[in-house]
C-alpha positions as MATLAB code, in Angstrom:
seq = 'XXXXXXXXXXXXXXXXXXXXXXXXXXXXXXXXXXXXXXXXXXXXXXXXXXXXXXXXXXXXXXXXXXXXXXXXXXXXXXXXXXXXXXXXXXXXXXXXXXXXXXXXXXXXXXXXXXXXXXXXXXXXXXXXXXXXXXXXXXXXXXXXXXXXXXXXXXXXXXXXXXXXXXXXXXXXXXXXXXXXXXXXXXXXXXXXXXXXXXXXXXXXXXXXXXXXXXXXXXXXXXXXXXXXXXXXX';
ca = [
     164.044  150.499  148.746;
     162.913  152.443  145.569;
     163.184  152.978  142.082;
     161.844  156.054  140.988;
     162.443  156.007  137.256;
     161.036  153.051  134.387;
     162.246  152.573  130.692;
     160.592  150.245  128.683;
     163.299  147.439  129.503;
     163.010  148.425  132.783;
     159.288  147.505  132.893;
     160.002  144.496  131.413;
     162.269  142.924  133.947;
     159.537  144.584  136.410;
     156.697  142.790  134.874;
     158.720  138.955  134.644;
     160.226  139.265  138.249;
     160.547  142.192  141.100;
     163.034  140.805  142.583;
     165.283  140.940  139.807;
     164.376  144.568  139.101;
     165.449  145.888  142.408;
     168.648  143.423  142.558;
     169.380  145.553  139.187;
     168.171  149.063  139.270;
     167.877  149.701  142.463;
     170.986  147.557  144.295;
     172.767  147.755  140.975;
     174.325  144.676  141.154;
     176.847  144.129  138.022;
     176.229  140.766  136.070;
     178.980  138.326  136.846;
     181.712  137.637  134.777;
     180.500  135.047  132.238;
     182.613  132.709  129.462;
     182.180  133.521  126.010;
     179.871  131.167  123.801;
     181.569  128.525  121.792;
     182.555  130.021  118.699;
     182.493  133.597  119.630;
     184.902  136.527  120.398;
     182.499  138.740  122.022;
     179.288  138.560  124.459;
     175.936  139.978  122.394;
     176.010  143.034  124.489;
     179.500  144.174  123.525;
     178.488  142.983  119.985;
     175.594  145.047  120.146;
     177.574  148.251  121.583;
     179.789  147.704  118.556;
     177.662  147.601  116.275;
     175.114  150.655  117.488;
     178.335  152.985  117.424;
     179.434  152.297  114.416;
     175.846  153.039  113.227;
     175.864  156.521  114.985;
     179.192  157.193  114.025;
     178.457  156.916  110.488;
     175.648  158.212  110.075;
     177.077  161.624  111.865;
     179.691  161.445  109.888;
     182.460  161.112  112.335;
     183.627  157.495  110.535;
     183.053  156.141  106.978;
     183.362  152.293  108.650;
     180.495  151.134  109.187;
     179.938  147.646  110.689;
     179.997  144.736  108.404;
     176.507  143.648  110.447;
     174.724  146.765  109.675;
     176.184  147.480  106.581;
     175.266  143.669  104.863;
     171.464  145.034  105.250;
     170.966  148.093  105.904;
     173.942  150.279  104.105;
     171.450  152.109  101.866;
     169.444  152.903  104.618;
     171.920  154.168  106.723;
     173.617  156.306  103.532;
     169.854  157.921  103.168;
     169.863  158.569  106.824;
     173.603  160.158  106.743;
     172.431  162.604  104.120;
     169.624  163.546  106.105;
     171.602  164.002  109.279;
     173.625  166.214  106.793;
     170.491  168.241  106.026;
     169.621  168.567  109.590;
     166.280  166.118  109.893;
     168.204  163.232  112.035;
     168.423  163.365  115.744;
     170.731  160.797  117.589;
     171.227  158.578  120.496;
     168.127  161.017  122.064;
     167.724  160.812  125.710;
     164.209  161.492  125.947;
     162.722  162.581  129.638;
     159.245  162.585  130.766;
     157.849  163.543  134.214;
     154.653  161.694  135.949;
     152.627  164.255  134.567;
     153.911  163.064  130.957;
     155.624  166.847  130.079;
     159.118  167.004  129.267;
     161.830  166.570  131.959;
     165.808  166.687  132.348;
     166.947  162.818  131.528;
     168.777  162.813  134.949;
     165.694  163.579  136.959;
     162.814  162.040  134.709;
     159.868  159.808  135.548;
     160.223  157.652  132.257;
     163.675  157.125  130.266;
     163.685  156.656  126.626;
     166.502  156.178  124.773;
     166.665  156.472  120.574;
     168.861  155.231  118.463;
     167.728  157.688  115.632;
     164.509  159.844  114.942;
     164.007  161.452  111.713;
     162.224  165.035  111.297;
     160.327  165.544  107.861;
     157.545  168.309  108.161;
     154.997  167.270  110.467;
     156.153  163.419  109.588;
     158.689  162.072  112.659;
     160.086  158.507  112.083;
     161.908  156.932  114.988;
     163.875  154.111  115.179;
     165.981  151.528  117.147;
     169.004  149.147  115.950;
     168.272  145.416  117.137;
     171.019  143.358  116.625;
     169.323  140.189  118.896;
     166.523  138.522  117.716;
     163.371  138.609  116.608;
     161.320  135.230  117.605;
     159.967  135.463  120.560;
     159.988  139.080  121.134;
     157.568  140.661  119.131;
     154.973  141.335  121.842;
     157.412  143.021  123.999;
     158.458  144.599  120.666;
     155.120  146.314  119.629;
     155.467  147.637  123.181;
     158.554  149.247  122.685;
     157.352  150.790  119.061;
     153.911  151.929  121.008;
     156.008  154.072  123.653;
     158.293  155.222  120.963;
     155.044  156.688  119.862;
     153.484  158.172  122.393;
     156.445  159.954  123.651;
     157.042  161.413  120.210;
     153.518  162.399  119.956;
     153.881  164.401  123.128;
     157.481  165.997  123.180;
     156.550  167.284  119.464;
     152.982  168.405  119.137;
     153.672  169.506  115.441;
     153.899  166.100  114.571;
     150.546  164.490  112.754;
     151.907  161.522  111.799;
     154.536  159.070  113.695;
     156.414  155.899  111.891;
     158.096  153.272  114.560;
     160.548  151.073  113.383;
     163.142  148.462  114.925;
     165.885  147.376  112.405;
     166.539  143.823  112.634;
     170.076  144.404  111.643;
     171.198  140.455  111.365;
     168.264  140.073  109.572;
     167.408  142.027  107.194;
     163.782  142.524  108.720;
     162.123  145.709  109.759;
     159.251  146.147  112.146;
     157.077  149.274  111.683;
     154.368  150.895  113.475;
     152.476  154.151  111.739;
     149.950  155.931  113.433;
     148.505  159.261  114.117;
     149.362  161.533  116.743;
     145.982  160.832  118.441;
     146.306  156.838  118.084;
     149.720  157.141  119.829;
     148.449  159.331  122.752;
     145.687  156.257  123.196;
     149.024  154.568  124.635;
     149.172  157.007  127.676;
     146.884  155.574  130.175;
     147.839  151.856  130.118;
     151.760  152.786  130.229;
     150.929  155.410  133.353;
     149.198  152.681  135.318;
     152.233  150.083  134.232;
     154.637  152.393  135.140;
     153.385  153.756  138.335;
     152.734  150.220  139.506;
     156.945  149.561  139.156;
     158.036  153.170  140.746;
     155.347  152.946  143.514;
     156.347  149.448  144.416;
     157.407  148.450  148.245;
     157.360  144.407  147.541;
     159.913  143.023  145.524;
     159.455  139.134  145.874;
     160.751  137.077  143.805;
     158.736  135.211  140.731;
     160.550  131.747  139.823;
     159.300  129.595  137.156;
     161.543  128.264  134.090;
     160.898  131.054  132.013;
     161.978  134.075  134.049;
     164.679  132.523  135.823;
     166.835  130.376  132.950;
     169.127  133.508  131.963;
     168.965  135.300  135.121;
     172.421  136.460  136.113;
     171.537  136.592  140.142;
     170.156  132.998  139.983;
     171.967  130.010  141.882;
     173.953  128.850  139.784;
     175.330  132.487  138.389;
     175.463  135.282  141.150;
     173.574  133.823  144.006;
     171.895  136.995  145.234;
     168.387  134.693  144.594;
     168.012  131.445  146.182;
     164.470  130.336  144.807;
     165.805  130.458  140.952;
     164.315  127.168  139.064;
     165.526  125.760  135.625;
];
């Protein structure tokens, strides 16, 4: 029993319970069929898959639709970011690999995972960003987290780069988070996210870790899949 490859959401679920990491990335066990929420005509997921691709496809160029949830907000953002695609400064959806010794790998075999929504190439100026369509309470620590890795990575995959800009879009909103720093401020990142993300790829013990907090959304708890038995709520 092993998983050999951490994202940042990955680490996440590592760090609030191990057995809920392995019962998803390593058995990949689907989430069970769940009711939609009073009042609503899609799960957030889907809603959030929706609304990401529209983003991509309009800023590519491939639609001129753009959701009504990104485009309430963030339409001038997304028009300046269209023109800059245009001019050839806008990467998307980048599947960014890294290898344990941090240097640039294929996605499929890579040590870390990072996926982004959009990163923007001005000079030696990168700005990189991700769509958030969920919210904001309550998940700005694991937030800055995301925006420091964001950082680092860029920082080493583009040694050109002086000066790196983080954001997360807050698309329901209308709130941006941002995180500037300087190439050698985001390589500070490197050793706590190594030790982090060696601990989840080098693990061999994947107990579980109930308590209120980790286990009231869980989908393999009791009272949704079942694969745990020791869930509390």
């Amino acid at each position: 029993m092993a998983v050999t490859s951490w994202s940042h959401s990955k680490l996440t679920d590592f760090e609030k319970c191990r057995f809920l990491t392995w019962l998803k990335h390593d058995q990949r066990i689907p989430e069970p069929e769940r009711p939609l929420p009073p009042g609503k005509s899609e799960h957030a997921n889907d809603r959030g898959s929706r609304v990401h691709d529209s983003c991509e496809m309009y800023v590519s160029g491939q639609s001129d639709d753009l959701a009504p949830e990104a485009a309430l907000h963030f339409g001038p953002e997304l028009d300046l970011m269209r023109v800059l695609f245009e001019q050839g400064h806008v990467s998307l959806e980048g599947e960014w690999g890294m290898d344990k010794d941090w240097e640039v790998a294929d996605w499929k075999s890579a040590w870390l995972r990072l996926k982004l929504d959009a990163a923007v190439f001005l000079d030696d100026e990168a700005v990189v960003i991700d769509y958030k369509t969920g919210r904001k309470f309550g998940n700005e620590v694991k937030h800055a987290e995301q925006l420091q890795l964001y950082a680092l990575v860029t920082a080493l995959r583009y040694p050109h780069i002086k000066r790196i800009t983080a954001e997360l879009w807050y698309l329901d909103q209308n709130e941006t988070t941002r995180m500037t720093l300087t190439r050698d401020q985001a390589l500070r990142f490197r050793l706590g996210f190594h030790k982090r993300g060696t601990a989840l790829t080098t693990c061999d013990d994947w107990k579980p870790n109930p308590s209120r907090f980790v286990c009231k959304w869980c989908q393999y708890g009791p009272w949704n899949g079942g694969q745990c038995e020791v869930g509390v709520r």
